[in-house]
mmCIF file as gemmi writes it, N, C-alpha and C atoms, coordinates in Angstrom:
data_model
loop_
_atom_site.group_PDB
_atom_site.id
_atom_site.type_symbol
_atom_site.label_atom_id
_atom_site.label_alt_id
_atom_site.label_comp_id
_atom_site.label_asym_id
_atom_site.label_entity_id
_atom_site.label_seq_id
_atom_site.pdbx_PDB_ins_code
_atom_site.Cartn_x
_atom_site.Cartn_y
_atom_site.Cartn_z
_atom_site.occupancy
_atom_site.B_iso_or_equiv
_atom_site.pdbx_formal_charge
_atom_site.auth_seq_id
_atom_site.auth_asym_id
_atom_site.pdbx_PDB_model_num
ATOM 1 N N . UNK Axp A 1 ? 11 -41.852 45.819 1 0 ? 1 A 1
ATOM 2 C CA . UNK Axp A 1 ? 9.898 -40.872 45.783 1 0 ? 1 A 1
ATOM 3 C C . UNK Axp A 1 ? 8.576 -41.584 46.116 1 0 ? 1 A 1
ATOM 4 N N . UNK Axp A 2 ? 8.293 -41.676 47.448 1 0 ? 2 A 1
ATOM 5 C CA . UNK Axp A 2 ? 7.125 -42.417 47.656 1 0 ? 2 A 1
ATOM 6 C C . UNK Axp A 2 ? 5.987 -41.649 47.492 1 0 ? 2 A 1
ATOM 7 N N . UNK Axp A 3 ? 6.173 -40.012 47.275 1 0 ? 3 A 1
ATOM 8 C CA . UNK Axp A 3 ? 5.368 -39.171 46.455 1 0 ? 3 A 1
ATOM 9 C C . UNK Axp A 3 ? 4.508 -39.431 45.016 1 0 ? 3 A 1
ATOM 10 N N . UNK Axp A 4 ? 5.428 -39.798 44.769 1 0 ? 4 A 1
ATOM 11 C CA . UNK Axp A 4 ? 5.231 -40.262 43.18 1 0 ? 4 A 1
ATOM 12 C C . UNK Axp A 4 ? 4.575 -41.433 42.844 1 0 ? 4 A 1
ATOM 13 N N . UNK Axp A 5 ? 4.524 -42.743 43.633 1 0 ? 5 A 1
ATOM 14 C CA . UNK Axp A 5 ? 4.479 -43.916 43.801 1 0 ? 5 A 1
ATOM 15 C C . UNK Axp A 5 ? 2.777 -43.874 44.21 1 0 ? 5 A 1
ATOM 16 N N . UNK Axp A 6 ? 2.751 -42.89 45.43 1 0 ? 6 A 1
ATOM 17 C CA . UNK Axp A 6 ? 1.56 -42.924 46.055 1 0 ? 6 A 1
ATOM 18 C C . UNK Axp A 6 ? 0.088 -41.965 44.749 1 0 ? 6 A 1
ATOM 19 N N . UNK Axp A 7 ? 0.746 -41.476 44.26 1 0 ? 7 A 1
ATOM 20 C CA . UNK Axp A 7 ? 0.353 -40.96 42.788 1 0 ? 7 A 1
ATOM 21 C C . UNK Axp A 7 ? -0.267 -41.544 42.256 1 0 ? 7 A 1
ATOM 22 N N . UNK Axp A 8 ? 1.368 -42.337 41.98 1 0 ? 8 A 1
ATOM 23 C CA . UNK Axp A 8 ? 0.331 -43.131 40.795 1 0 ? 8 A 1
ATOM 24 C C . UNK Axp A 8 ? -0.857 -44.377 40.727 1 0 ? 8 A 1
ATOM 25 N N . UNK Axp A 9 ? -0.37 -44.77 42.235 1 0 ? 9 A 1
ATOM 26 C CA . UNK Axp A 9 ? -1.388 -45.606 42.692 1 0 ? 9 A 1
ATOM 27 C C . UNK Axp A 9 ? -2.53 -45.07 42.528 1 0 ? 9 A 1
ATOM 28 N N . UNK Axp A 10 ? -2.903 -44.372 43.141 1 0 ? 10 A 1
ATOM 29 C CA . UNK Axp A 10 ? -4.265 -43.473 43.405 1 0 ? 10 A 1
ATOM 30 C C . UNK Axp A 10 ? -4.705 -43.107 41.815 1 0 ? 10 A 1
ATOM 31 N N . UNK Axp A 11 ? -3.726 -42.23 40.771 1 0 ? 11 A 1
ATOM 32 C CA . UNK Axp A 11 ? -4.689 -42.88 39.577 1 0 ? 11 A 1
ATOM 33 C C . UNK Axp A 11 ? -4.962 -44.16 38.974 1 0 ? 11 A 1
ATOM 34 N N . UNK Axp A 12 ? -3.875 -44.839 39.376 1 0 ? 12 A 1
ATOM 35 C CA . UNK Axp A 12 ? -4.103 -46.404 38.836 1 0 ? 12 A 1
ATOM 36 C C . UNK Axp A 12 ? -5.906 -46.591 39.637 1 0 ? 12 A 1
ATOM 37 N N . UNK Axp A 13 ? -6.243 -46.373 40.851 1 0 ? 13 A 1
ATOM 38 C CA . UNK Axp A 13 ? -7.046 -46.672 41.343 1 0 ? 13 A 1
ATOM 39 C C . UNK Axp A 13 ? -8.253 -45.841 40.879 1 0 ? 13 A 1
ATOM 40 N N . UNK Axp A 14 ? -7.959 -44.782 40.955 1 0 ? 14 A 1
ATOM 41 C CA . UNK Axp A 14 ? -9.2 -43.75 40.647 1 0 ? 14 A 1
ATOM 42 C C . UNK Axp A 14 ? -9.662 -44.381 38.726 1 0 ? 14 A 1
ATOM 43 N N . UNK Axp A 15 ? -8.806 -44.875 38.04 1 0 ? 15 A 1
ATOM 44 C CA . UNK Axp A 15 ? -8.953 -45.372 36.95 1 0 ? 15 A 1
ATOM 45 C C . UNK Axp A 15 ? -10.204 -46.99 36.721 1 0 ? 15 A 1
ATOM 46 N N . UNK Axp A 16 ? -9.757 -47.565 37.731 1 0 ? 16 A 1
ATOM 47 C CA . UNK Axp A 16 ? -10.422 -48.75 38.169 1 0 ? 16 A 1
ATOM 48 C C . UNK Axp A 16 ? -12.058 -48.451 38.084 1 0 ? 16 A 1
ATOM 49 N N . UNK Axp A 17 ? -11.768 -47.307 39.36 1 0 ? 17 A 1
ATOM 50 C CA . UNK Axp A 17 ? -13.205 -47.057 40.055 1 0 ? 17 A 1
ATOM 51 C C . UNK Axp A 17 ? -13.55 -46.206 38.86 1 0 ? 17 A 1
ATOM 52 N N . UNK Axp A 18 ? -13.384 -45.439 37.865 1 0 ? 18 A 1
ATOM 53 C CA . UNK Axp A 18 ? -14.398 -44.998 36.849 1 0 ? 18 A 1
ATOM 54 C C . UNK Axp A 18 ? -14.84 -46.504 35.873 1 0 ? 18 A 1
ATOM 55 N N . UNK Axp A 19 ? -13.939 -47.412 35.626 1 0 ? 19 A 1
ATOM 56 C CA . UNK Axp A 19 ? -14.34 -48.349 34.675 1 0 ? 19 A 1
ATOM 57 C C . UNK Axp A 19 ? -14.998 -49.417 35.448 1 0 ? 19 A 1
ATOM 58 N N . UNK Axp A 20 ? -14.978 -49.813 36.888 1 0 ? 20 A 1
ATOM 59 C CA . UNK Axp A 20 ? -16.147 -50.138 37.426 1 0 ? 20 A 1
ATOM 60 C C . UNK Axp A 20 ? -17.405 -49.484 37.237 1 0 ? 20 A 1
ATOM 61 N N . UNK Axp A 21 ? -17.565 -48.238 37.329 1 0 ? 21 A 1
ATOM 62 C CA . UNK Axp A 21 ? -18.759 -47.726 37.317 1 0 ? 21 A 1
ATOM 63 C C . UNK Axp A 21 ? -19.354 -47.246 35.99 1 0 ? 21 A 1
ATOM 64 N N . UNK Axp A 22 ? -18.373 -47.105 35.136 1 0 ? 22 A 1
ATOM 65 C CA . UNK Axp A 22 ? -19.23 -47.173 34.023 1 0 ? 22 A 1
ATOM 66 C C . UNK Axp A 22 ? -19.609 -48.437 33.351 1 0 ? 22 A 1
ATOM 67 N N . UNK Axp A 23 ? -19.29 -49.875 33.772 1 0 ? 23 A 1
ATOM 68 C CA . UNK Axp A 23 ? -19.505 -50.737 33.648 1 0 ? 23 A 1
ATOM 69 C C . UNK Axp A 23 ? -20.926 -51.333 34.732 1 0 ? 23 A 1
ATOM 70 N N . UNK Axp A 24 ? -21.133 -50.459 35.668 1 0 ? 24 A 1
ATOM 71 C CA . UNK Axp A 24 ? -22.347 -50.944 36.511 1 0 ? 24 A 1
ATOM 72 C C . UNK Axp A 24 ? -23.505 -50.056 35.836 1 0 ? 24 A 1
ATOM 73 N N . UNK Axp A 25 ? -23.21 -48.494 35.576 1 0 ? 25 A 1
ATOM 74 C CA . UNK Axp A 25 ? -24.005 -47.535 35.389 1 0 ? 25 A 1
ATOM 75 C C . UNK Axp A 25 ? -25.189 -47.875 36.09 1 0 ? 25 A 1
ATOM 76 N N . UNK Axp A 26 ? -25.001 -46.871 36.934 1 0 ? 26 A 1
ATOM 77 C CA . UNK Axp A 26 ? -26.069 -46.588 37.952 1 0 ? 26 A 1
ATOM 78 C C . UNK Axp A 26 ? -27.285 -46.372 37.046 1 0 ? 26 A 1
ATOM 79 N N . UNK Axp A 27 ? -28.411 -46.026 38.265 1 0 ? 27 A 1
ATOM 80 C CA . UNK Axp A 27 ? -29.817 -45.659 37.365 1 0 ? 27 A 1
ATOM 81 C C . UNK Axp A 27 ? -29.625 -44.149 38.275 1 0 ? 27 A 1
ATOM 82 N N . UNK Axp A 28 ? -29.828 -43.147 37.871 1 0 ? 28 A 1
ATOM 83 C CA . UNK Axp A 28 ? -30.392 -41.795 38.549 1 0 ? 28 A 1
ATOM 84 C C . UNK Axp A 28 ? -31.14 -41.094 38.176 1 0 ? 28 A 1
């Protein structure tokens, strides 16, 4: 199921990129 795989990557990743950024916290 490279469906599934490609999944979970993408939250594994989308997970990253929120705890990068709440670790930079922008100024806005």
């Amino acid at each position: 199921m490279s469906v599934y795989k490609g999944f979970r990557k993408l939250a594994q990743t989308g997970r990253s990129y929120v705890e990068v950024r709440n670790s930079v916290k922008p100024k806005h």
